[in-house]
C-alpha angles and dihedrals in degrees: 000000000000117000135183120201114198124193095203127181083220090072089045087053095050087044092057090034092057097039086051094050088054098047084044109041109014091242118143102207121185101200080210090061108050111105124257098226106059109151098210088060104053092033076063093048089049084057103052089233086144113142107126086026113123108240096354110081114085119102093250088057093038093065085040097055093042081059102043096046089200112220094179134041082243095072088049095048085046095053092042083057095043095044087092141107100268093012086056093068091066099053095088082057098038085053092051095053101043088058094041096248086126128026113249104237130188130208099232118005083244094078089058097093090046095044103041106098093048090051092253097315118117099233107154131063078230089058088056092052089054106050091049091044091049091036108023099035094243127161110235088254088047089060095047084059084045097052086043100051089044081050099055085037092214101174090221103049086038084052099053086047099044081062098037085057092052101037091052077046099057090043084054092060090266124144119226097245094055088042095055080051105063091033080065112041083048090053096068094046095050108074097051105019117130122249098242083224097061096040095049094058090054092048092050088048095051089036081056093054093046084047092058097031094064094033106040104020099167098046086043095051090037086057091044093055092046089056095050091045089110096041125089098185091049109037102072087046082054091047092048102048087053100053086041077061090060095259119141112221107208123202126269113269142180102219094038108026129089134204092273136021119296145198132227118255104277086247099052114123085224111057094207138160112220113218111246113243098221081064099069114104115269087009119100137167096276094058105050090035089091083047097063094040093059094039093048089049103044108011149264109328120250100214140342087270090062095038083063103042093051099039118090087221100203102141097027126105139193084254097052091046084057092047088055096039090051093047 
């Protein structure tokens, strides 16, 4: 058993998503819970509109999955597996069966069963495995070899189970010909074909984001920022894609701000996201921590003057006084 443990920034976002729709809005949502099949997200999908979405967000996916206008976290799991150098090559096809603009045909009616849910094209390791278990008479450990050995391409080891494949397919009932078919339209897949399993994970995650992203846009966003605090390059696309939402980004202040980003009440006539102050360039936690203390315990502050005369400054320095100041 092979597994392949991830510590992605995408889990951290639908942590702090959740936890702020909670806090927010008194929902209680169990990622695992929400249904597969919610129109808003995959209208958004269909769109492009992409940015905070988990594998989906670079400029090449983005015209794929306008194309492709996904309706099942198996189209997105498909796309994810085909977005690579070789795969890339069959999503124009992929896209055109899926909308009917091209019949989806299959070599033989018995990889029907196999094919089905990637509209007749082999896109998984597990569909090669398939196809030489059901055809070739392979054991399901047999065809991993198999996948392994077409992968490396050694001409011996290619040759013995060129004529292993066709020998278990003529003892299916195959003729050679088929068999030296199939031999060959699996070769090609073997050696960069997605584990399903991989692939499927991906596809939930960024189905989860989107999820998030088209039902509970500020805590989403809210969350996004957070996660690009300590990114220069990301933040202002962040920023951007919020206020293209329609979110206004306030700027960072002292008597309003907190550590992190944060959103407006849900009944405020304004629905804002306020810039988190340990954002702010030179500024981090540990500084404005003493800021919101004082300002929790005794009140907004009247003027810089007061701010400094109130605030225990232990972590603050001439540079991040100015950062604030600037900002």
């Amino acid at each position: 058993l092979k597994m392949d443990f991830l510590g992605l920034t995408n889990l951290t976002i639908l942590d702090r998503a959740i936890k702020l729709i909670k806090e927010r809005r008194g929902e209680e949502l169990n990622i695992l819970d929400i249904p597969l099949d919610n129109k808003a997200a995959f209208d958004m999908l269909g769109e492009a509109e992409t940015f905070g979405v988990f594998q989906l967000e670079s400029d090449g996916m983005r015209r794929w999955v306008k194309g492709l206008k996904p309706t099942s976290v198996s189209d997105i799991s498909a796309m994810i597996a085909l977005f690579r150098p070789g795969p890339m090559e069959h999503i124009p096809t992929f896209i055109d069966h899926k909308h009917g603009r091209t019949p989806i045909t299959y070599p033989h009616p018995d990889l029907e069963p196999i094919l089905e849910e990637t509209y007749g094209i082999i896109v998984y390791q597990d569909q090669v495995l398939l196809i030489a278990r059901d055809f070739g008479g392979y054991t399901l450990g047999e065809a991993d070899i198999l996948r392994k050995a077409m992968g490396k391409k050694d001409p011996e080891i290619m040759k013995a189970e060129r004529e292993k494949f066709v020998n278990g397919a003529l003892a299916k009932g195959y003729t050679e010909e088929l068999a030296t078919t199939m031999f060959e339209l699996i070769e090609p897949f073997a050696g960069y074909a997605f584990n399903k399993a991989h692939s499927a994970s991906y596809a939930m995650i960024a189905y989860w984001t989107a999820y998030l992203k088209a039902n509970y846009q500020m805590e989403y966003m809210v969350a996004v920022l957070d996660a690009a605090s300590d990114n220069s390059d990301r933040l202002p696309l962040a920023v951007r894609e919020t206020t293209r939402l329609g979110i206004n980004v306030l700027a960072p202040d002292v008597n309003s701000g907190a550590v992190s980003f944060s959103a407006s009440p849900l009944d405020a006539e304004e629905q804002s996201i306020r810039f988190g102050l340990a954002a702010v360039k030179n500024v981090g936690a540990g500084a404005v921590s003493p800021i919101l203390d004082e300002r929790i315990e005794s009140g907004e502050f009247k003027s810089l003057e007061d701010m400094c005369k109130r605030v225990k400054f232990k972590g603050m320095n001439r540079r991040m006084l100015e950062s604030l100041a600037k900002v």
